[in-house]
C-alpha positions, -999 to +999 in steps of 0.1 A: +500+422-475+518+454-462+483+474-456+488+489-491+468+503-491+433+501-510+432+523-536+414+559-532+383+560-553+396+586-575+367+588-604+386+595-637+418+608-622+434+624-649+459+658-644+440+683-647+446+715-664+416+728-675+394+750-656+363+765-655+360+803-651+343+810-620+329+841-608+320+828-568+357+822-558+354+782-556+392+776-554+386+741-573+374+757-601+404+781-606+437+780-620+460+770-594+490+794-587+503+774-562+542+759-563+536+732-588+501+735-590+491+714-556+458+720-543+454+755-529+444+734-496+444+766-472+412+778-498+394+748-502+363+740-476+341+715-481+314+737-492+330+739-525+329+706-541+295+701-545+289+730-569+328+724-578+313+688-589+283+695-604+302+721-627+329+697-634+304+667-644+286+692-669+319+701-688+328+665-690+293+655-703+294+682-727+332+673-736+318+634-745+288+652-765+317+672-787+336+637-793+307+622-796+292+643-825+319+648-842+313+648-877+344+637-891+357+596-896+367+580-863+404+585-857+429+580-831+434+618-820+396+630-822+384+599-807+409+579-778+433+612-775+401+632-772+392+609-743+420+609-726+415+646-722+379+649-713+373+651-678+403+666-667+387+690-641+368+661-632+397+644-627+413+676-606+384+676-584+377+640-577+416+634-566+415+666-543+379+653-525+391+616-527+420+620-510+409+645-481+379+626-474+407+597-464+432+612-449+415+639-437+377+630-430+359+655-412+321+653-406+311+680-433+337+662-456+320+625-446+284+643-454+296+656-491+313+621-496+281+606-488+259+624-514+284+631-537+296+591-546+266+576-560+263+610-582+304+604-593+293+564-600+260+573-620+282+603-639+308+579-646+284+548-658+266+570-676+290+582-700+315+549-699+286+533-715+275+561-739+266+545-776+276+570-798+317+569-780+313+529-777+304+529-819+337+552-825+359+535-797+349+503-818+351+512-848+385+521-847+397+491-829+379+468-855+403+486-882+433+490-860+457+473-878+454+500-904+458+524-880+499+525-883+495+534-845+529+533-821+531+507-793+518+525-767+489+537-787+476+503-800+475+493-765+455+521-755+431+518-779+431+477-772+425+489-738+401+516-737+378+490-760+381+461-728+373+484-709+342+493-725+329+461-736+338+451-699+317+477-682+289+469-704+290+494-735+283+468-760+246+457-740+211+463-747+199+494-733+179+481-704+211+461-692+231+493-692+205+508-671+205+481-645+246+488-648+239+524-639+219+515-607+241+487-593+270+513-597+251+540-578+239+520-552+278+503-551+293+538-543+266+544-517+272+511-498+312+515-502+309+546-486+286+535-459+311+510-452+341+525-450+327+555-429+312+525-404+347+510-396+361+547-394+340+556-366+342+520-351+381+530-350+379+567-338+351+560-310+368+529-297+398+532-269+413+513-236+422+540-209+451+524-193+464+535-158+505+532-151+499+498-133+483+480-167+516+494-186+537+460-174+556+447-207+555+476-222+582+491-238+596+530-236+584+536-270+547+519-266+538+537-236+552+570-250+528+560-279+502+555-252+505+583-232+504+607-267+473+590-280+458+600-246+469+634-245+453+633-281+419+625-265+420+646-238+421+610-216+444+609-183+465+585-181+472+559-210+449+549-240+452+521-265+433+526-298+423+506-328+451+518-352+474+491-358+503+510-352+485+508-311+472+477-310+499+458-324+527+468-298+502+464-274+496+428-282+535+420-292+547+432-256+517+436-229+523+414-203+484+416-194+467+388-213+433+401-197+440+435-214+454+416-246+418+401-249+403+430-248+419+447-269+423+422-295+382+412-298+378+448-302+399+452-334+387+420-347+350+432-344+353+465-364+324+471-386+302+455-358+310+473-325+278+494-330+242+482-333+241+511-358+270+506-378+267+467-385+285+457-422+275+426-425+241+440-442+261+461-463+287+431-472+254+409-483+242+437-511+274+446-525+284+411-533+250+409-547+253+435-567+284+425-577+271+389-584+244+406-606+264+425-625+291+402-636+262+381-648+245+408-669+285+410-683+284+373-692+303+361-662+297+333-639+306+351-606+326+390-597+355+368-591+352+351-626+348+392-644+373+410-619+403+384-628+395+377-669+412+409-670+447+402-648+477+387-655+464+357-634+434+355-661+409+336-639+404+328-603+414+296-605+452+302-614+450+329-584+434+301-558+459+281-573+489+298-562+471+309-527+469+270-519+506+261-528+509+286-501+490+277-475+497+239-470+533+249-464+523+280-442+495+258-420+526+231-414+550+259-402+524+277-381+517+242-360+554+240-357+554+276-343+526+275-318+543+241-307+575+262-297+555+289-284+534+266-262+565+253-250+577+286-243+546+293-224+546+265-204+581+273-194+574+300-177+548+292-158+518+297-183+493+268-188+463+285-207+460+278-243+479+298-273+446+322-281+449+347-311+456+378-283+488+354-273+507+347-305+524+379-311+534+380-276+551+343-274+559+351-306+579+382-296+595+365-268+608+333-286+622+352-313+642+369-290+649+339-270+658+321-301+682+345-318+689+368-287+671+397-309+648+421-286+624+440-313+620+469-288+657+469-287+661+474-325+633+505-325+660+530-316+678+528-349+652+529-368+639+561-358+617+577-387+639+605-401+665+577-402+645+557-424+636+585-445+672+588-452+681+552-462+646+557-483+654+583-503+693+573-510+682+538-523+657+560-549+689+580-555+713+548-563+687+533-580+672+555-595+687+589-595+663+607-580+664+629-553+644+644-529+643+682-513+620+690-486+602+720-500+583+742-472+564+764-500+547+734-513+510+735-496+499+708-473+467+697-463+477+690-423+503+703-401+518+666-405+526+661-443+554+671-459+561+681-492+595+672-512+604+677-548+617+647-567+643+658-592+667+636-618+699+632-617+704+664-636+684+688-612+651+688-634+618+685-618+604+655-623+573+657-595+554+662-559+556+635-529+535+646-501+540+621-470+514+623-444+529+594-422+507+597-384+478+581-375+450+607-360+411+602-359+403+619-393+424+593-410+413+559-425+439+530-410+464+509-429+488+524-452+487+535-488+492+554-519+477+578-545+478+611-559+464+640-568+477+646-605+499+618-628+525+623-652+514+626-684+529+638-719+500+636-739+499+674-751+536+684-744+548+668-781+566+688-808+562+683-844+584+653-845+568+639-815+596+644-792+588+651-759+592+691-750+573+690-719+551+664-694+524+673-668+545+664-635+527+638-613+517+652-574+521+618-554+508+609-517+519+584-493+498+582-463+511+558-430+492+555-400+526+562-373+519+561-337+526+598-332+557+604-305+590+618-300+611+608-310+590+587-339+611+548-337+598+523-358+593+484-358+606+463-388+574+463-398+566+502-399+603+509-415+595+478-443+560+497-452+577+527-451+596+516-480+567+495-499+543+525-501+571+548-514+581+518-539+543+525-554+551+562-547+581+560-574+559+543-595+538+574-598+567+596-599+588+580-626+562+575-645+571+584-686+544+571-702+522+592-731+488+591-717+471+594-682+449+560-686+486+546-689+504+566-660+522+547-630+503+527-611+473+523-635+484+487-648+468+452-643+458+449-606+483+417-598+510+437-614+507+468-594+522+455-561+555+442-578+571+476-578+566+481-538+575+451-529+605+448-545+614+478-530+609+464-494+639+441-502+664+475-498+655+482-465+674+441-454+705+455-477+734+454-450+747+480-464+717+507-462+716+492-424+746+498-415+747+535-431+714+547-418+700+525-389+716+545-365+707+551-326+681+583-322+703+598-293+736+586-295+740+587-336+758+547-324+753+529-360+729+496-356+758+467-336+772+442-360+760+415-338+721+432-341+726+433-378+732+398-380+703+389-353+681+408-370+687+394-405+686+358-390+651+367-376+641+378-405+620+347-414+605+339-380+567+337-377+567+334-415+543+306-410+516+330-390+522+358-414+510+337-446+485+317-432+471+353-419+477+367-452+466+337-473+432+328-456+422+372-461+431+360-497+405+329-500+380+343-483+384+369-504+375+343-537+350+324-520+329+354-511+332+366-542+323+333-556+294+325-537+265+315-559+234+333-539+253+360-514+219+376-507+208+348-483+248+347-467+249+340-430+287+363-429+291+351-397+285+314-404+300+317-438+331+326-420+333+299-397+328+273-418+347+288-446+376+285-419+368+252-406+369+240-442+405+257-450+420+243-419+424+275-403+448+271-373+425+282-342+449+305-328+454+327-359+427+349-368+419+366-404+440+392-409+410+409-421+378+395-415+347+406-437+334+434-419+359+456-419+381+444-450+384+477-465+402+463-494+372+450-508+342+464-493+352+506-487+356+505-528+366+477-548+397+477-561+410+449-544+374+430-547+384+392-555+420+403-561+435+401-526+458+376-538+474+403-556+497+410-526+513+375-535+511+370-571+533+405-571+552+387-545+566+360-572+577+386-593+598+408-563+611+379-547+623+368-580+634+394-595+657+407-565+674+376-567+690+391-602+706+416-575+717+392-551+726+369-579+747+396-593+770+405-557+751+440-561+722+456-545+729+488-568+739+471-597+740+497-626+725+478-653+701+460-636+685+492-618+688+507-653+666+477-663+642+477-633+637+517-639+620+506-668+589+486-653+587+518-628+587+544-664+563+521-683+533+521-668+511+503-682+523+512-719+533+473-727+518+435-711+537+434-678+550+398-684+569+414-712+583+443-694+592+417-661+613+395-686+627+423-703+642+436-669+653+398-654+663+379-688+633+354-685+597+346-667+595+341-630+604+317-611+577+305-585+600+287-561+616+322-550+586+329-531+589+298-504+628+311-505+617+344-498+592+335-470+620+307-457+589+281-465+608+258-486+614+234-460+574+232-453+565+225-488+590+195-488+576+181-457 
């Protein structure tokens, strides 16, 4: 729910070592010198990855050929540890492209990704569903227990043969044919998409002149005035980033303006006549319709979710609607109070979506005497980053250096080195945390190499040396200084670095098992969790500190602020929720060729019970998560199937007096090292002592009392 952040489309991200000797200087096809080997990015220009791909695609094909005809019996190492290596420059290249083309998305770069994708998705259908690898792959797994394979090897190979049989390899040809097409056309419609509500984003803005800055607070209109100066724009402007439009709706006192603004950012990915997604959003949940047929499911949702720790969308809805009844009965109970609050003062008009953040802002302060703008000033971003990087270092024992030899891609990212508690380099963490028009909105993370140990063994199989991961967390910060952040910029802050560690700590054998790649419901439990150090009183009242005087954060603030903590909690999940179950139902739909999306939606909400002054958090058109790739595609609700696991599992801390309990962030360590080397139910009650326990959410969200009424 914290904007993570839709995974990059990294094709076959694997660290990549292997190179191609090149004789016209393409950077991406040389050995990189660079500190640590990151991406030589003053060399690279977009006119190299096309030949840079086209070279890389015909090494991999000819890698699978090698495997392929291999004359010797199927065995673990010339078969699954052969294709763990293949594609490695692939690999290099995709996470280099994939990650510019977000966070850095010129036009050239937005023409290449264009041609490029549906190439990548044919290249990578192609040979995922090649016959002669599918015939080895199974072989071996149909005499694996033989095999005397370790742990993490009999789940790779148990794995890498879902996978297969998942994406089709065990079909008649003509059925992996049609596979190859829906996944070409997917990658062209995903992109499409995602470049649509880009430019919806960068070409929309509200020029504001001094007299429409009423409500505003220092730090907003300092936001303001730098995204104007940004644009070359006198004056003031608002913009579609939700670190703009956000403030601007929490604290304008212009409701006219608040209207604006707000039906703007609900409508991105239909502000143009030319850029309309709701074509787009009919094909690919077509195509996705079609292909989970052809793969003997009922429906995407039904294929994406047999392989999840939820197992089938019923057991996600299931959870979503335990949710929402609760969240629906606190939301009427908080637009009552805000209603009341409005009327009050002197306002009659109805509680409208453009209103409730700003009643919202003003009766949590009236309520608890806690002013959000007033908190902004300790939280000011290098502040953060402190508290941040000392909770990895109690927790974890990990440290980070700023390092100014490390290459960046933009003036704004900056590089660290993470290193262990006994100086050794452990990896790369790049954080480009400012919004600017090249850059795709929300907030998330990836990377541009994982750890791997896969050839770094000796004889006795002890680990002499591991391929260090190069991670990126990207924010989307209103650009100012100083930089002050709300509660809920400093709690993202900490939730993408959470997946951030995950990459970093990351000990497991072989890249398919590296970090974050585990089950999708599984992956946001490690960033979560880690959003529960930022309320710690202690890391408060060391690091929340005011920009200008260095005052630490008031007692009495602390206390307000903790108190608040749980306001609006009925908003925030029925926002959340509804994203989630529209999510299923679109992805359930039995004929989403002939969809009306805009009447789909409005009866969709009309059926839920969708309070009328709380919009979708992310309406269809512009819902990135599952329509600018996939990986969130009918798996929305992972957000809050993770969020049973955090809110249980920090409970152990609390439970134990001890935010930094030794033994207990020994334990949690673990699920961060693993990776996706054992069933994440297994390595969850190896770190708490049992299962979860579901009631910890309502706790968490301060629900309870809803679900009892």
């Amino acid at each position: 729910m914290r904007r993570r952040v839709v995974p990059l489309p990294v094709l076959d991200a694997r660290p990549g070592t292997g190179q191609i000797r090149c004789m016209t200087g393409n950077p991406l096809l040389e050995t990189w010198t660079t500190p640590f080997g990151v991406p030589p990015f003053d060399r690279i220009g977009p006119a190299h990855f096309a030949p840079a791909f086209e070279a890389a695609m015909e090494a991999h094909r000819a890698e699978l050929a090698a495997i392929a005809a291999d004359l010797a019996p199927p065995g673990f190492a010339n078969t699954v540890e052969a294709l763990e290596r293949a594609g490695r420059l692939l690999g290099r290249i995709s996470a280099t492209f994939f990650n510019l083309a977000a966070s850095q998305a010129t036009e050239a770069l937005q023409a290449v990704e264009r041609e490029i994708a549906p190439r990548l998705a044919r290249h990578r259908t192609e040979t995922t569903l090649d016959p002669a690898i599918f015939r080895r792959v199974a072989s071996l797994f149909e005499g694996r227990a033989a095999l005397d394979l370790e742990a993490d090897q009999l789940r790779l190979l148990e794995r890498l043969h879902r996978h297969l049989v998942r994406a089709g390899a065990a079909l008649e040809e003509a059925a992996r044919t049609r596979l190859t097409e829906i996944s070409t056309r997917l990658a062209t419609l995903h992109t499409r998409f995602g470049q649509n509500v880009l430019a919806d984003e960068n070409d929309w803005q509200m020029v504001l002149a001094a007299e429409d800055l009423d409500g505003l607070p220092d730090f907003a209109r300092a936001a303001a005035a730098e995204a104007a100066r940004e644009r070359g724009v006198e004056g003031y402007v608002i913009t579609l980033a939700r670190s703009s439009v956000e403030p601007f709706l929490t604290f304008s006192a212009r409701r006219d303006l608040r209207e604006r603004a707000f039906r703007a950012w609900v409508a991105r990915g239909a502000l143009h006549p030319d850029r309309d997604n709701a074509a787009l959003v009919r094909e690919i949940l077509s195509l996705r319709a079609e292909r989970a047929r052809l793969l003997g499911a009922a429906d995407h949702a039904e294929y994406r979710l047999a392989d999840t720790m939820a197992g089938h969308p019923d057991a996600a809805e299931g959870l979503l609607r335990a949710a929402w009844e609760p969240a629906r009965r606190r939301a009427a109970a908080e637009r009552a109070e805000l209603e009341a609050l409005a009327r009050a003062e002197g306002d009659n008009a109805p509680i409208e979506a453009w209103d409730w953040r700003f009643w919202a802002e003003r009766a949590r302060k009236a309520r608890h005497d806690f002013d959000g703008a007033a908190l902004k000033p300790y939280l000011e971003l290098e502040a953060m980053l402190r508290a941040l990087f000392d909770t990895a270092r109690r927790l974890f024992g990990l440290s980070m250096t700023e390092r100014a030899d490390i290459p960046t891609y933009h003036p704004d990212v900056r590089a660290f080195e993470a290193t262990d508690a006994s100086g050794a380099h452990v990896g790369v963490f790049l954080l480009d945390n400012f919004a600017r028009p090249s850059k795709r909105s929300g907030a998330w993370m990836s990377s541009f190499r994982v750890a791997d140990a896969l050839d770094g063994r000796d004889h006795d199989d002890r680990v002499r040396k591991r391929t260090t991961p190069i991670i990126v967390n990207n924010n989307n910060l209103a650009k100012s200084l100083p930089t002050l952040l709300s509660w809920d910029d400093a709690r993202t802050l900490f939730h993408e670095f959470g997946h951030a560690l995950h990459g970093l700590l990351s000990t497991a054998r072989y890249p398919s098992q590296s970090g974050t790649a585990v089950l999708g419901d599984f992956v946001e439990f490690p960033s979560q969790v880690m959003e529960h150090w930022l309320s710690v009183p202690e890391t408060l009242r060391t690091h929340a500190r005011h920009h200008a005087t260095g005052e630490a954060l008031p007692e009495a603030m602390l206390a307000k602020l903790l108190a608040a903590r749980n306001d609006g909690q009925g908003f925030a999940t029925v926002e959340y929720v509804s994203s989630a179950l529209i999510d299923l139902a679109l992805h359930r739909h039995p004929d989403p060729g002939s969809l009306d999306l805009a009447a789909f939606e409005d009866a969709f909400l009309a059926e839920i019970g969708m309070p009328a002054a709380i919009g979708l958090r992310h309406r269809p058109i512009h819902f990135g998560h599952l329509f600018a790739g996939g990986g969130y595609a009918a798996g929305y609700y992972f957000y809050l199937w993770a969020e049973v696991l955090d809110a249980d599992g920090f409970e152990a801390f609390e439970e134990a007096g001890d935010p930094f309990h030794p033994e207990l962030a020994a334990r949690l360590k673990a699920i961060f090292q693993a990776g996706d080397t054992a069933d994440p139910m297994a390595l969850y009650t190896a770190f708490r002592g049992r299962p979860p326990k579901v009631d910890a959410l309502l706790r968490k969200r301060g629900l309870e009392d809803a679900s009892a009424a």
